[in-house]
C-alpha positions in Angstrom: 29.0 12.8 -34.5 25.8 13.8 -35.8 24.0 16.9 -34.2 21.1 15.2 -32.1 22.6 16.2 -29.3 22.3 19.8 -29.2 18.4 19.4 -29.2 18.9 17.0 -25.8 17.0 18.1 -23.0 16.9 15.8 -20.8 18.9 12.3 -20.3 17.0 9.0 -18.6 18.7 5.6 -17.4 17.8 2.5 -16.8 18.6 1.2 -12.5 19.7 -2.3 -12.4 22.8 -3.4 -14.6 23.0 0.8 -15.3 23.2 2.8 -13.2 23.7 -0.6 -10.5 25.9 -3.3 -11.7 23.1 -6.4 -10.2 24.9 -10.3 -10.6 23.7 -13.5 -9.4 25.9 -13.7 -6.2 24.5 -10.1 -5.6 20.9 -11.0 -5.6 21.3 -14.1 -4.0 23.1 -12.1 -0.8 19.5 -10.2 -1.0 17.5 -12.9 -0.7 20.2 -14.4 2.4 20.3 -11.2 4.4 16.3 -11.3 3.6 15.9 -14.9 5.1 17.9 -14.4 8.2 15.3 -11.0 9.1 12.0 -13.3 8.4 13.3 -15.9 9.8 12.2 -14.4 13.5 8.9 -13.7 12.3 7.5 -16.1 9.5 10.4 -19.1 10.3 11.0 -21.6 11.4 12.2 -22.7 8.2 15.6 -24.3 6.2 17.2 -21.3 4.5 18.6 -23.4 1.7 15.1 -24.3 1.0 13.9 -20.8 1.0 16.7 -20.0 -1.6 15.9 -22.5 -3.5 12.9 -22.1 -3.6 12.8 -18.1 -4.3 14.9 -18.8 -7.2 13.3 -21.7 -8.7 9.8 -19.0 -8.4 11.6 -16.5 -9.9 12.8 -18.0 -12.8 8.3 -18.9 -13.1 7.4 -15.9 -12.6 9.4 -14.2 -15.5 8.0 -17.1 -17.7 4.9 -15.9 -17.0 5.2 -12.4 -17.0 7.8 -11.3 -19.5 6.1 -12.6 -22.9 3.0 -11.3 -21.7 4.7 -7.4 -20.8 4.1 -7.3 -17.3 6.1 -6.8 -14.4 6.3 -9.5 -12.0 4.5 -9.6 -8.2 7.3 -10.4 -5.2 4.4 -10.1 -3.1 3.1 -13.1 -4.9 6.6 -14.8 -5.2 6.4 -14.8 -1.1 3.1 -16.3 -1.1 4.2 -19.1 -3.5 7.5 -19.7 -1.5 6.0 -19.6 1.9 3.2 -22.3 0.8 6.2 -24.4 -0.4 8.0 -24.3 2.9 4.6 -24.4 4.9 3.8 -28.1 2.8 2.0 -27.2 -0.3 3.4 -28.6 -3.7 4.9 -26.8 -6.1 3.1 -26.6 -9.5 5.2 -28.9 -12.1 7.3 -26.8 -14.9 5.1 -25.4 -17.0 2.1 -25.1 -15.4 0.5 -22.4 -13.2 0.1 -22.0 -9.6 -3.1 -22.6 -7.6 -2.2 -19.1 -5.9 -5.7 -18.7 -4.0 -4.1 -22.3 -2.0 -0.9 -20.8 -2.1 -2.1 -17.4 -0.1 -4.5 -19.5 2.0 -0.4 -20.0 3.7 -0.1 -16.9 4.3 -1.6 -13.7 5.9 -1.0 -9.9 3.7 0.1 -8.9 6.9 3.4 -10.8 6.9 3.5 -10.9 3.1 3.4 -6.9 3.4 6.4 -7.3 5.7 8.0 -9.8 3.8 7.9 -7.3 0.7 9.7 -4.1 2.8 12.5 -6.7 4.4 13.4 -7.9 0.9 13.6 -4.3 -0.5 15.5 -3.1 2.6 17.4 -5.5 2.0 18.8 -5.2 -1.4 19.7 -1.2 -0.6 21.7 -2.7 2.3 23.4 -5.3 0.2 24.5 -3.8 -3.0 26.7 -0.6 -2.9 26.3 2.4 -4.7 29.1 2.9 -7.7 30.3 6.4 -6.6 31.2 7.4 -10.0 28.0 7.0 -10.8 26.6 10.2 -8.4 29.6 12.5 -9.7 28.5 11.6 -13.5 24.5 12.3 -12.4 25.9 15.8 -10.4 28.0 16.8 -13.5 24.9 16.3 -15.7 22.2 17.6 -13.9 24.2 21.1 -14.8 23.2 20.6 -18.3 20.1 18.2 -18.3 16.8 17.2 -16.6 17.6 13.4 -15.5 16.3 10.4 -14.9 15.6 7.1 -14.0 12.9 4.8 -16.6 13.1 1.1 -15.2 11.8 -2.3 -15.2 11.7 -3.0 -11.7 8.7 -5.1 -9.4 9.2 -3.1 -6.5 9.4 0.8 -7.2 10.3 1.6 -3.5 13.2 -0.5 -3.8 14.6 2.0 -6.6 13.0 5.0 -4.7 15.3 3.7 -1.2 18.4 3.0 -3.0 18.8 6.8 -4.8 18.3 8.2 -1.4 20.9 6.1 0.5 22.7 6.7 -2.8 22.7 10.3 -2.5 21.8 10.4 -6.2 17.7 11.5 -5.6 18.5 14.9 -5.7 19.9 14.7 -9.3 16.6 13.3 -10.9 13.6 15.3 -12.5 11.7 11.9 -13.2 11.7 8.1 -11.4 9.7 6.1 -13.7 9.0 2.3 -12.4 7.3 -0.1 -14.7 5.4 -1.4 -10.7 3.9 2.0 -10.7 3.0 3.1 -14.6 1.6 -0.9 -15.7 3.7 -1.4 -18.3 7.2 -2.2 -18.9 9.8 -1.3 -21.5 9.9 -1.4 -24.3 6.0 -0.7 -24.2 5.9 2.7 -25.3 3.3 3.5 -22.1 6.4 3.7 -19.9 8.3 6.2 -22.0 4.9 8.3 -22.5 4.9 8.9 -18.8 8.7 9.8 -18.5 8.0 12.4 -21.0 4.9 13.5 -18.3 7.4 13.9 -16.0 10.0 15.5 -17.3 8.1 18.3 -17.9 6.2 17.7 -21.1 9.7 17.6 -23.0 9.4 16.3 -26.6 10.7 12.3 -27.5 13.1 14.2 -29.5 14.8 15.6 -26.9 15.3 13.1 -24.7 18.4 10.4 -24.5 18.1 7.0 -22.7 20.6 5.0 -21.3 20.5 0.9 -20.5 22.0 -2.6 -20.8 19.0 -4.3 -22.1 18.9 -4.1 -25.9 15.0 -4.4 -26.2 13.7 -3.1 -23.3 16.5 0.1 -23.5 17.1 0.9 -27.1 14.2 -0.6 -29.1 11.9 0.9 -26.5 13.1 3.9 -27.0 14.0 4.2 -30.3 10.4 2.9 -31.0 9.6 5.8 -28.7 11.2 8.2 -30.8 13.5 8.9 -28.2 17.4 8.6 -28.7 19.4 5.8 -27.5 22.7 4.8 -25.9 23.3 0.9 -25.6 25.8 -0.1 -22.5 27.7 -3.2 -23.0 29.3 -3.7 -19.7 26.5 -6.2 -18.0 27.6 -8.2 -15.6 28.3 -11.7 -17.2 26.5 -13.7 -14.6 23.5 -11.1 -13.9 20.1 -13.1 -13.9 18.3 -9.9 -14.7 16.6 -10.2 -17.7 18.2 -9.1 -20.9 18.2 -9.3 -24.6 21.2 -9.5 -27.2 21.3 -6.7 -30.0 20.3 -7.1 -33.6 20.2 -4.9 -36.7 16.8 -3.6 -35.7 17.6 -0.3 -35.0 20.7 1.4 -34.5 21.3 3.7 -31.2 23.0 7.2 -31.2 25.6 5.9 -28.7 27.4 2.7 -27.7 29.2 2.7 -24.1 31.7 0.6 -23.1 31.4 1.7 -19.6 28.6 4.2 -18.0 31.3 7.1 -16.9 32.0 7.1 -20.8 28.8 8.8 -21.5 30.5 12.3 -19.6 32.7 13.3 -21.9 30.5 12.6 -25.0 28.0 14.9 -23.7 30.3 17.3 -22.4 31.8 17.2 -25.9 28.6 18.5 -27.7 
């Protein structure tokens, strides 16, 4: 083991498939418990054509977004599946949206509301890995943490850490929704370091699943890096394989690992 980590300061992970294990069946009960609280106020519609529907926008939207760096809009994902289930045709594959006829469907009031049930709704259907908050509170005695994350809606992230109990660990919550950029733009890991407390890339560790966004990010950064295998197999999260690019300072089998390691320094 080389000696980087005696000049770590601080430790940052990524949220979903991280520090939150996120698959398909998980996301879909999201959407489900989502449909059944706007079904009172925005229905009446067919929930299996709300879900498919949601997922056949999602899967546009990251076409659009991704190659271009930018996070995607649920607000606008509501907007495009409410004018599907209020008679307005969908775009074909591969081409864009007419979104000033989609939110003609719509009012910003009830897209608003639309936006707080789904992230209410995601805290209330994915639980919180408890070994997870005793690795952050046996950390936090030797690090400034925290959390750097793709993520669309940064209250989502900012609800689930305090029904989590995990808040109180972190120094830093760093949502690409709220900075403009997403990893592995190096504008994301710039205003981490802000956060932190001016610390140096140096000193800093990050931990994540995604092999691009995670470790090339932050190796690009000059941050360290710790790549975590264990993604869920069927998680529709985006995510990228590894290749001989870079090499991080750590590879983790399984988050919890990570302890010992630093404890060991």
């Amino acid at each position: 083991m080389s000696d980087w980590r005696l000049g770590l300061r601080a430790v940052t992970f990524d949220f979903g498939n991280t520090l939150v294990p996120v698959g398909r069946d998980d996301l879909r009960r999201v959407v489900e418990l989502t449909v059944v609280e706007l079904a009172a106020t925005s229905g009446p519609f067919d929930r299996e054509a709300f879900l498919a529907a949601w997922a056949e926008e999602r899967e546009r939207q990251f076409a659009e977004a991704l190659p271009a760096f930018r996070e995607v809009d649920i607000g606008e994902r509501f907007r495009r599946v409410f004018a599907r289930l209020r008679g307005l045709a969908a775009p074909p594959p591969g081409q864009r949206w007419n979104d000033a006829a989609a939110a003609a469907r719509s009012e910003p009031a009830e897209i608003a509301a639309a936006v707080e049930a789904y992230s209410r709704s995601f805290v209330a259907a994915l639980p919180a890995p408890p070994e997870v908050g005793r690795l952050l509170a046996a950390l936090v005695e030797r690090y400034r943490l925290g959390v750097v994350s793709n993520w669309p809606l940064a209250s989502t992230i900012d609800r689930f850490l305090e029904a989590a109990g995990w808040a109180r660990y972190l120094s830093a919550v760093i949502v690409s929704e709220r900075v403009g950029a997403i990893k592995p733009q190096a504008t994301i890991f710039r205003a981490a370091e802000a956060a932190l407390g001016g610390l140096t890339p140096g000193s800093i560790l990050h931990v994540g699943d995604d092999w691009v966004g995670d470790v090339v990010g932050a190796k690009r950064a000059g941050w360290h890096a710790a790549y975590l295998r264990n993604r869920p197999v069927d998680s529709p999260l985006p995510g990228s394989e590894p290749d001989d690019d870079v090499e991080p300072e750590l590879e983790l089998e399984r988050l919890t690992d990570l302890g010992p390691i630093l404890a060991g320094r």
